[in-house]
C-alpha positions in Angstrom: 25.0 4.7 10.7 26.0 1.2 9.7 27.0 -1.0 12.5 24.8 0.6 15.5 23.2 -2.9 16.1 24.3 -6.8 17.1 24.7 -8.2 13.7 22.2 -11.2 13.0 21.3 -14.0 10.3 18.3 -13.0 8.5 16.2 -16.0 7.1 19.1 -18.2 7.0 21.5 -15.5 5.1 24.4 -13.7 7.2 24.3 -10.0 7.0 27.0 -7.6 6.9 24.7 -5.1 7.6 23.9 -4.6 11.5 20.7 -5.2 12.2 18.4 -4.3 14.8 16.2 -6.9 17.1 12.3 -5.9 16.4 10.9 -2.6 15.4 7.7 -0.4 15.3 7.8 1.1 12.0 4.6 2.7 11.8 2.0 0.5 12.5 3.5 -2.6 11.7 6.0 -4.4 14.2 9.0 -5.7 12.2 10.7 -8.9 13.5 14.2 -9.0 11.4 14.9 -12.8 13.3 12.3 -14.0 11.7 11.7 -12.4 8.5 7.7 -11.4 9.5 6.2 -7.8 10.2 2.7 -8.0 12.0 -0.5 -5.8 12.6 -3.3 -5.8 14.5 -2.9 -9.7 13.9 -2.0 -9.7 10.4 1.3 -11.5 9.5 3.5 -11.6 6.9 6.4 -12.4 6.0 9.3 -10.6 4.1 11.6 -11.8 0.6 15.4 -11.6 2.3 16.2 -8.9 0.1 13.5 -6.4 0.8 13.6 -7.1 4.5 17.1 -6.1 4.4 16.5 -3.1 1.8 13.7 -2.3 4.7 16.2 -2.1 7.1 18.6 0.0 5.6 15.6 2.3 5.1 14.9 2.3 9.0 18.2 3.2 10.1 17.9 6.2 8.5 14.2 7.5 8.8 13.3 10.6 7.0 16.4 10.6 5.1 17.0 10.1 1.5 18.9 6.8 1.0 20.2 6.5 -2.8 19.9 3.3 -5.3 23.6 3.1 -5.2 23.6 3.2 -1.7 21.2 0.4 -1.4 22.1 -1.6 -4.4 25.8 -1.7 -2.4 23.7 -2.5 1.2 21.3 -5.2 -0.1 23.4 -6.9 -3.1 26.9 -6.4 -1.8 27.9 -9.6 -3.6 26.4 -9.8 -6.9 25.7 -7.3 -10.0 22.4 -6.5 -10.7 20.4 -3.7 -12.0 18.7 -0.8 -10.7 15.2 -2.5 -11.5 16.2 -5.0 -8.5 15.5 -2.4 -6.2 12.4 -0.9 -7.4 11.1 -4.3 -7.9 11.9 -4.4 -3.8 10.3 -1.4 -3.3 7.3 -2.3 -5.1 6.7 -5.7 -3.0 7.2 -3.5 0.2 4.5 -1.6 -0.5 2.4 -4.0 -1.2 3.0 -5.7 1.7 2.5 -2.3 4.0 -0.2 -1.6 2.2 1.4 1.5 0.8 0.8 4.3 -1.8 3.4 5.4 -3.9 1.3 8.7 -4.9 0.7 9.9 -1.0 2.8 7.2 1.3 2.9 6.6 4.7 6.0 4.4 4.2 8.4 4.4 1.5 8.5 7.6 -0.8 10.1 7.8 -4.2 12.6 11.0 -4.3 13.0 11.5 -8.3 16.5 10.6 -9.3 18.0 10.6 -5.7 16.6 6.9 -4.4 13.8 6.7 -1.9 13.1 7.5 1.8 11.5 6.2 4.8 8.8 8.6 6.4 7.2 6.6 9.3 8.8 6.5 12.4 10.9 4.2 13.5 11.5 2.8 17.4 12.2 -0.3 19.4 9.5 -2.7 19.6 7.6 -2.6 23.1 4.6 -4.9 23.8 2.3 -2.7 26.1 0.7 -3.3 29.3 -2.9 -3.7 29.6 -3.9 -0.8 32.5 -6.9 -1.8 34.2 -8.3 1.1 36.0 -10.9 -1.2 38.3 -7.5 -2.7 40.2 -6.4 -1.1 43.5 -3.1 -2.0 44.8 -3.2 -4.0 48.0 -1.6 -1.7 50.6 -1.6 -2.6 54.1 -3.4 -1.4 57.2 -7.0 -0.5 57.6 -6.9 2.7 56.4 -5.6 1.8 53.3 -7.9 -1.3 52.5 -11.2 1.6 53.7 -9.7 4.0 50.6 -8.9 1.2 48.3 -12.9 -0.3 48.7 -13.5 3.6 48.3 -11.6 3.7 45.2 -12.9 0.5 43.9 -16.9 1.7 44.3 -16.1 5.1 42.7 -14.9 3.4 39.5 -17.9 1.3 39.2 -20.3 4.3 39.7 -18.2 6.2 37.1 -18.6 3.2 34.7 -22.4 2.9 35.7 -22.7 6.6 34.6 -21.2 6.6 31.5 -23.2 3.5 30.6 -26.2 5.6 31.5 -24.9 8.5 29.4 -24.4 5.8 26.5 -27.9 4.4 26.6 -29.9 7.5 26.3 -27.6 9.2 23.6 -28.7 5.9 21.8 -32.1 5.9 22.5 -32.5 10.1 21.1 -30.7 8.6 18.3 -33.2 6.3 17.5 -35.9 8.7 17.6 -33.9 10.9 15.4 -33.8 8.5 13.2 -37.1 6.8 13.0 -38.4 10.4 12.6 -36.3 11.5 9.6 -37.0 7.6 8.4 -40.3 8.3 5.7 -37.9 11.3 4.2 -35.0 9.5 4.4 -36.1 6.8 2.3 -37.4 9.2 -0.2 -33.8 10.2 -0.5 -32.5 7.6 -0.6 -33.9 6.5 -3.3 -33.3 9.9 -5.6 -29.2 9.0 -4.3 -29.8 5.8 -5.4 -30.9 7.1 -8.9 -28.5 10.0 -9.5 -25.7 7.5 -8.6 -27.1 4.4 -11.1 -26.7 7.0 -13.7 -23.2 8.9 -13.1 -20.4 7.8 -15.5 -17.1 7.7 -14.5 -14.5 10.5 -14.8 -13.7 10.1 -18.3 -10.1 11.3 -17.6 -9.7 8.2 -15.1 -7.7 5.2 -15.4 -6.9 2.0 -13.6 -3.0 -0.1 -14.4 -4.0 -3.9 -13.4 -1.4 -5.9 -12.4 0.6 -6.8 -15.3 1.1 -10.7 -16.4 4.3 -12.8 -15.8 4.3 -14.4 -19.2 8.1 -15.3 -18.6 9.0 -19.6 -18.6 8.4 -20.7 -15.5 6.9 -17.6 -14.0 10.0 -16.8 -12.0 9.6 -12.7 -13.0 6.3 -12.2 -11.0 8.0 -9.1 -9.0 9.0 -7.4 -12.1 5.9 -7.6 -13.2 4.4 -6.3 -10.0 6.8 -3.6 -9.9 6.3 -2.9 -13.7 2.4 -2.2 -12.5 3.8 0.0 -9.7 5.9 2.3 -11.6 3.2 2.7 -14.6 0.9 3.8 -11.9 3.4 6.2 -10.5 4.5 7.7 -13.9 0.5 8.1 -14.8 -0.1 9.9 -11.5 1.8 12.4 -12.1 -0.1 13.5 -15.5 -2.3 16.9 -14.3 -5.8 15.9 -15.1 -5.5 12.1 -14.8 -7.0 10.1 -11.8 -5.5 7.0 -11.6 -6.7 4.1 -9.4 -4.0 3.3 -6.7 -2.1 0.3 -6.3 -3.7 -1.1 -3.4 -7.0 -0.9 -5.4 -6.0 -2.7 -8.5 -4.0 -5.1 -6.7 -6.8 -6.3 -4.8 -8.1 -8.1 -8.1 -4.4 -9.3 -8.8 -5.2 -13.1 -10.2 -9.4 -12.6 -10.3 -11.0 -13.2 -13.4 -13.3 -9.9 -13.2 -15.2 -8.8 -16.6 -13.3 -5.7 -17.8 -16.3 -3.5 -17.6 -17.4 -4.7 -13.8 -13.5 -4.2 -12.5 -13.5 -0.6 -13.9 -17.1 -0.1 -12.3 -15.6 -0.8 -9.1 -12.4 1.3 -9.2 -14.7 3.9 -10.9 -12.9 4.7 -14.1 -13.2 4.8 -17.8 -9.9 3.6 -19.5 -8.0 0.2 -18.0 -4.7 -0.6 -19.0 -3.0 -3.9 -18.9 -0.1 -6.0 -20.4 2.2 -8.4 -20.0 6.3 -8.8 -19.3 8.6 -12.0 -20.7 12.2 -11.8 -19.4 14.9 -14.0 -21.4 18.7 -13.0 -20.6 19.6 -9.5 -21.0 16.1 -8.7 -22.9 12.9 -8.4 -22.3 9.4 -8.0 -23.8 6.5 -5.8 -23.1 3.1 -6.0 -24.1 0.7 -2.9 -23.0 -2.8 -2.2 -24.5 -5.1 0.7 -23.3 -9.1 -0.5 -23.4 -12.3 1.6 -23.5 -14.2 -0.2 -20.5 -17.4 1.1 -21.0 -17.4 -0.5 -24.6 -14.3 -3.4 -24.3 -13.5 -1.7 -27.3 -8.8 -1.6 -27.4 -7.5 1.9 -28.5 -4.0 1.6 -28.6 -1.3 -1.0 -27.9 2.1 -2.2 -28.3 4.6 -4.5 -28.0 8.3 -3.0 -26.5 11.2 -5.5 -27.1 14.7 -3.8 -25.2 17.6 -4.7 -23.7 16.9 -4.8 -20.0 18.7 -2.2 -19.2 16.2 0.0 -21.4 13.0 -0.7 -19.0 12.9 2.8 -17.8 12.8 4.1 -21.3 10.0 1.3 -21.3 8.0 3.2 -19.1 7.9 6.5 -20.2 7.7 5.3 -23.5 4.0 4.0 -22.4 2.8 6.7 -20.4 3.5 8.9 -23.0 2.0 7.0 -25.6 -1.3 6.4 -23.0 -1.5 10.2 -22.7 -1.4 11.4 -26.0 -4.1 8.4 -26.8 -6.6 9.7 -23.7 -5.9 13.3 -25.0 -6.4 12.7 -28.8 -9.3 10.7 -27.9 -12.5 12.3 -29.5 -14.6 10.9 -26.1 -13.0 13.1 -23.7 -13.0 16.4 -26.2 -9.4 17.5 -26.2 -8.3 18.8 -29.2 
């Protein structure tokens, strides 16, 4: 499929992948010229690698496209490890505004690589149709149906205005007339919900820190977060908040107990990466929110290569700690 488009720069950086000119991958419009991909007008713009990691993705929707495939596609020139592409992955969807658990974008296929499941077209911008404009057509007979035309559209938009203004006004009625019981239940809502508690099997992975020198390791981090969240997801029983939740407070200095509040769980896990060379450093804790109270953490120091292992290492050992946990009576 390589090769079925003009080849263009991208952000200053010659591709020898083929690129196409702008696409409508879902709801977003992608403009590969310019390194952007809009929405309803939100813009942002795209790292070079994971717009071009997006667009190997897009040339083939719905199929499975492998990290060898892509690591060959997006790095053809340099050697770098697996982790570069789910690092990618990770800032795509957080750009899309994805889920990894049920997405709409990018899905994970388990030891194959990953796939692209919206659809995919050429951009077209679309015309405004005004149905109150009558062509201009010449002779009288034409001009007498076209004033015709012309009057029965306004009647037909008097009428539904009509239509609209006494379904609002029965509405109103309804609802001044269910008002004195509505309070009343409103209030009993109001204090059932002040008093629920969270699942207590719920938890929410915050974006972990980039305690590396300089900060130049904030993706890993990010995608660190991502695949945590991921792995947990998949544990029967467990809610876990999604990543577009916790990544809202990404960089806010919210009270522990007021964050998990919000995302309505019981458990919050967080931590921090350090990259140096070919190691690096992971520091995870798991804390009680209701209390502040930490029940388990650890500090992981591996080769890099070994960050994988990294991660299954601490959603195992959050699992057995929410299962072994006296609070949520699993014995």
């Amino acid at each position: 499929m390589r090769g079925q488009f003009p080849a263009i720069d991208i952000i200053g950086e010659p591709m020898e992948q083929a690129v196409p000119g702008k696409l409508q991958i879902g709801e977003w419009c992608l403009d590969p010229a310019s390194g952007q991909i809009s929405r309803a007008g939100e813009t942002a713009r795209i790292e070079a690698r994971a717009l071009r990691l997006l667009l190997c993705l897009a040339e083939r929707p719905g199929e499975v496209v492998s990290i060898e495939e892509l690591l060959d596609q997006v790095w053809p020139d340099v050697t770098v490890a697996p982790d570069s592409v789910y690092q990618a992955v990770a800032s795509l969807r957080r750009l899309l505004g994805d889920d990894s658990r049920e997405p709409a974008y990018i899905a994970t296929v388990p030891r194959l690589g990953y796939r692209l499941v919206a659809a995919v077209r050429p951009w077209r911008d679309e015309a405004v149709v005004r149905t109150d404009v009558v062509p201009a057509v010449e002779g009288d007979a034409a001009s007498e149906e076209a004033i015709a035309l012309r009057g029965a559209g306004r009647r037909m938009r008097a009428g539904l205005l009509w239509f609209a203004g006494g379904a609002i006004l029965l509405l109103l009625v309804a609802v001044f007339a269910l008002h004195g019981k509505g309070v009343d239940r409103g209030r009993v809502a109001n204090s059932v919900g002040q008093a629920e508690r969270p699942v207590e099997r719920s938890i929410a992975v915050l974006p972990f820190l980039d305690l590396t020198e300089g900060m130049q390791q904030e993706e890993f981090a990010d995608g660190m977060t991502e695949e945590l969240i991921d792995k947990l997801s998949k544990i029967a029983g467990l809610r876990v908040s999604s990543p577009t939740s916790v990544f809202y407070y990404k960089g806010k200095q919210v009270p522990v107990a007021e964050l998990a509040r919000a995302l309505g769980v019981a458990y919050v896990l967080d931590g921090s990466v350090r990259k140096s060379g070919g190691r690096v450093r992971v520091a995870a804790r798991l804390v009680r929110a209701e209390n502040g109270f930490v029940i388990w953490s650890e500090t992981y120091d591996r080769p890099f290569g070994d960050i994988l292992m990294v991660q299954d290492e601490i959603a195992g050992e959050v699992t057995k700690t929410l299962q072994s946990s006296a609070e949520l009576g699993v014995k």
